[in-house]
Backbone as CSV, one residue per row, in Angstrom:
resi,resn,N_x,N_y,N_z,CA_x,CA_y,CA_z,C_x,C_y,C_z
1,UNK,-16.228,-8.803,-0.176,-17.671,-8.915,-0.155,-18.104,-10.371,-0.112
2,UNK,-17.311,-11.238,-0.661,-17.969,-12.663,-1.245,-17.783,-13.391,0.175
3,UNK,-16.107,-12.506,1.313,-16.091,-13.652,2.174,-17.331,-13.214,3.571
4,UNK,-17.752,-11.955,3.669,-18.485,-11.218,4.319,-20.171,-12.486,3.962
5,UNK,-20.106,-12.337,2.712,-21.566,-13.142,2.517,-21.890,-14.355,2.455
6,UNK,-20.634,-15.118,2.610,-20.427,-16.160,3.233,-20.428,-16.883,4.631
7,UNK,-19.240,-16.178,5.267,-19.337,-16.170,6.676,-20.534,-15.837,7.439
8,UNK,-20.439,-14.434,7.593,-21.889,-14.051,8.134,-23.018,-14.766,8.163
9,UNK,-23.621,-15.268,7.216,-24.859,-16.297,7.641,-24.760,-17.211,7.509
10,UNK,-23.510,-18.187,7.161,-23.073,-19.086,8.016,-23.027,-19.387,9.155
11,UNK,-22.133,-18.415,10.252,-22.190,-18.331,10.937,-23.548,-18.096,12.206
12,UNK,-24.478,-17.196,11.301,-25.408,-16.780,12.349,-26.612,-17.939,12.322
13,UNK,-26.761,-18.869,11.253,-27.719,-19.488,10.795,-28.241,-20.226,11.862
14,UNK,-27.362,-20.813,12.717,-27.702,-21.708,14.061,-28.788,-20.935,14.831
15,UNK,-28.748,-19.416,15.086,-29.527,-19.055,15.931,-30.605,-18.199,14.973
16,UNK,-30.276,-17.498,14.084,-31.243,-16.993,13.296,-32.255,-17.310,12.521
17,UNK,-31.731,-18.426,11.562,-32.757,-19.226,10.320,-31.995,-18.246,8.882
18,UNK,-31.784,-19.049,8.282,-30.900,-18.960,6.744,-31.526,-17.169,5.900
19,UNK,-32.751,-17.526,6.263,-32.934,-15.933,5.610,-32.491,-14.580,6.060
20,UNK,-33.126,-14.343,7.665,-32.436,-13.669,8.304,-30.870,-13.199,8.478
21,UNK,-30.188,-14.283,8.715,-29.052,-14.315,8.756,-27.969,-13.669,7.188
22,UNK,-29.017,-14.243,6.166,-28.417,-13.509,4.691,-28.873,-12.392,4.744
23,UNK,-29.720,-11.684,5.155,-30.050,-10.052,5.296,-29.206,-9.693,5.897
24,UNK,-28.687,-10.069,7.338,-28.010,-8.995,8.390,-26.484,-9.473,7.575
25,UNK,-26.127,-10.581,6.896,-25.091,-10.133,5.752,-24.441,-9.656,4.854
26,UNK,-26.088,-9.567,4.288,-26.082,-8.193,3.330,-25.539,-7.143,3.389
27,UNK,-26.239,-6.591,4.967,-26.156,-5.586,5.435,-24.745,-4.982,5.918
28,UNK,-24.181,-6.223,6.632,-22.530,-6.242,6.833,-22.039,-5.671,5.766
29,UNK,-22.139,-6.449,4.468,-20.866,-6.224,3.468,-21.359,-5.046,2.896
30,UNK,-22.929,-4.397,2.534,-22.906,-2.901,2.389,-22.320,-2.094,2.814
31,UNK,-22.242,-2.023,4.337,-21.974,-1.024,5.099,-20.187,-1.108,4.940
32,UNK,-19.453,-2.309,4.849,-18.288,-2.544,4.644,-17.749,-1.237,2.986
33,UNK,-18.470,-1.931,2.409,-18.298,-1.290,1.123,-18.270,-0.278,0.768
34,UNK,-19.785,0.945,1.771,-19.761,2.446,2.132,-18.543,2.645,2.529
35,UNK,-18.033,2.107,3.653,-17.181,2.886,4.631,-15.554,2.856,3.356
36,UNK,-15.380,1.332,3.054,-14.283,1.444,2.381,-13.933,1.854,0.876
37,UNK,-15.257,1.495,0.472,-14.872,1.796,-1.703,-15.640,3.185,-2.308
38,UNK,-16.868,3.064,-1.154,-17.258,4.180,-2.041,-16.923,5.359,-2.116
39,UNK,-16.459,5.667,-1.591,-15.746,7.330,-2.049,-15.102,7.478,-3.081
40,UNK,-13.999,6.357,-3.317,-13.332,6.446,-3.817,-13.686,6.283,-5.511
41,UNK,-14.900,5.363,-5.787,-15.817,4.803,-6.921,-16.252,6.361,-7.473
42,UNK,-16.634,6.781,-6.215,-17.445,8.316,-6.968,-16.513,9.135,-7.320
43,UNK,-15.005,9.184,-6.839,-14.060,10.152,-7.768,-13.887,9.391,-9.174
44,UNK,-14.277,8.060,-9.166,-12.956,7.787,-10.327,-14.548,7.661,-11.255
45,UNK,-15.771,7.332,-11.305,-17.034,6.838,-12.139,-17.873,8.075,-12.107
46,UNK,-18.572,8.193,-13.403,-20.110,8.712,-13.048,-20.837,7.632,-12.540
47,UNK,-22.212,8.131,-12.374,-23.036,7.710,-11.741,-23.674,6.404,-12.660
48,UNK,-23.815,6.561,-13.649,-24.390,5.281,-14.079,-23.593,4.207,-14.774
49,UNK,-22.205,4.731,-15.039,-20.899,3.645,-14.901,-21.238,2.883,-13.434
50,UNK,-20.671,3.800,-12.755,-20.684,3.231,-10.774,-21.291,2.204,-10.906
51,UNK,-22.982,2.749,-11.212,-24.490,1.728,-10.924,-23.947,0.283,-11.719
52,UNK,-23.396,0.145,-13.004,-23.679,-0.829,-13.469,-22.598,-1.705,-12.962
53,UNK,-21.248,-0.860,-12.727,-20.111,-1.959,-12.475,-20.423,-2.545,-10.968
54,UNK,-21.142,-1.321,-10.146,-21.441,-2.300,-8.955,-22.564,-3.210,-8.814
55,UNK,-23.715,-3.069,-9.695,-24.537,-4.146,-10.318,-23.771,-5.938,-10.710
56,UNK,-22.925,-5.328,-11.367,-21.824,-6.839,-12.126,-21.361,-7.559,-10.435
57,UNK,-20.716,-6.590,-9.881,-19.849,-7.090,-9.155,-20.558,-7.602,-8.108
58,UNK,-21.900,-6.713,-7.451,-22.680,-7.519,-6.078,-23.249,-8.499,-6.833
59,UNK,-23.856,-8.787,-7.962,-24.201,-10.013,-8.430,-23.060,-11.187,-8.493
60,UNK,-22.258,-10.588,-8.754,-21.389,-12.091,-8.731,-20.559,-11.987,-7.389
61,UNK,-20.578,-11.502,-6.935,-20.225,-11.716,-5.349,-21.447,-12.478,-4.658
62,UNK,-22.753,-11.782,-5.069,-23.589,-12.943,-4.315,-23.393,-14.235,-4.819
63,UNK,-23.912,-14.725,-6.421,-24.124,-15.878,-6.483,-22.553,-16.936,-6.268
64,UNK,-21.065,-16.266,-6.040,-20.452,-16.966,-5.902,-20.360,-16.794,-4.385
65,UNK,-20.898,-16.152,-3.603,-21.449,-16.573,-2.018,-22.342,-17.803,-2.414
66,UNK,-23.394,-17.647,-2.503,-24.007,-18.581,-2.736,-23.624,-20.217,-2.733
67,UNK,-23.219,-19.894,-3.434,-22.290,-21.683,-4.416,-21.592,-21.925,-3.503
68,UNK,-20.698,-21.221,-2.835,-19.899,-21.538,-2.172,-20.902,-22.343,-0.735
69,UNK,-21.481,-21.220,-0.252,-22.656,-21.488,0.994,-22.864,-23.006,0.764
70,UNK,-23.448,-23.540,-0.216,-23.997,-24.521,-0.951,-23.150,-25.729,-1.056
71,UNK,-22.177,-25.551,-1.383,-21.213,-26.443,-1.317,-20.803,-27.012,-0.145
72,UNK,-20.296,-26.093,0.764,-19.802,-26.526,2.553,-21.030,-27.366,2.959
73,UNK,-22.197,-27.098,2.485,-23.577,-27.429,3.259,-24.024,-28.940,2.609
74,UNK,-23.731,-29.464,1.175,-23.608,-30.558,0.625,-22.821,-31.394,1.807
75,UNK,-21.783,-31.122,1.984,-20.806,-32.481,2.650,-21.083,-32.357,3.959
């Protein structure tokens, strides 16, 4: 997820503009995440385990996208 939200609007930022480009990233690593974890989350969690551990985890996948974003863009 973290390298999906990285890359991605990195990459697209030249032609898109920084916001845009972090949405259609977003959107990448969701759809990544449907196709590959979630099934598997809903055999092993209830529903409001699921919610919170994937709460923890897209939060710190973003803000260590973030930092990272931030950093390459310093130098």
């Amino acid at each position: 997820m973290t390298a999906i939200l990285v890359v991605v609007p990195d990459t697209l930022e030249q032609w898109l503009g920084l916001e845009l480009a972090r949405v259609i990233g977003w959107t990448v690593a969701v759809s990544v995440w449907v196709v590959a974890v979630e099934r598997q989350w809903k055999a092993r969690f209830g529903p409001f385990a699921r919610f919170f551990l994937q709460l923890a985890l897209w939060l710190s996948s973003a803000l260590l996208a973030l930092w990272i974003s931030e950093q390459f863009r310093m130098q």
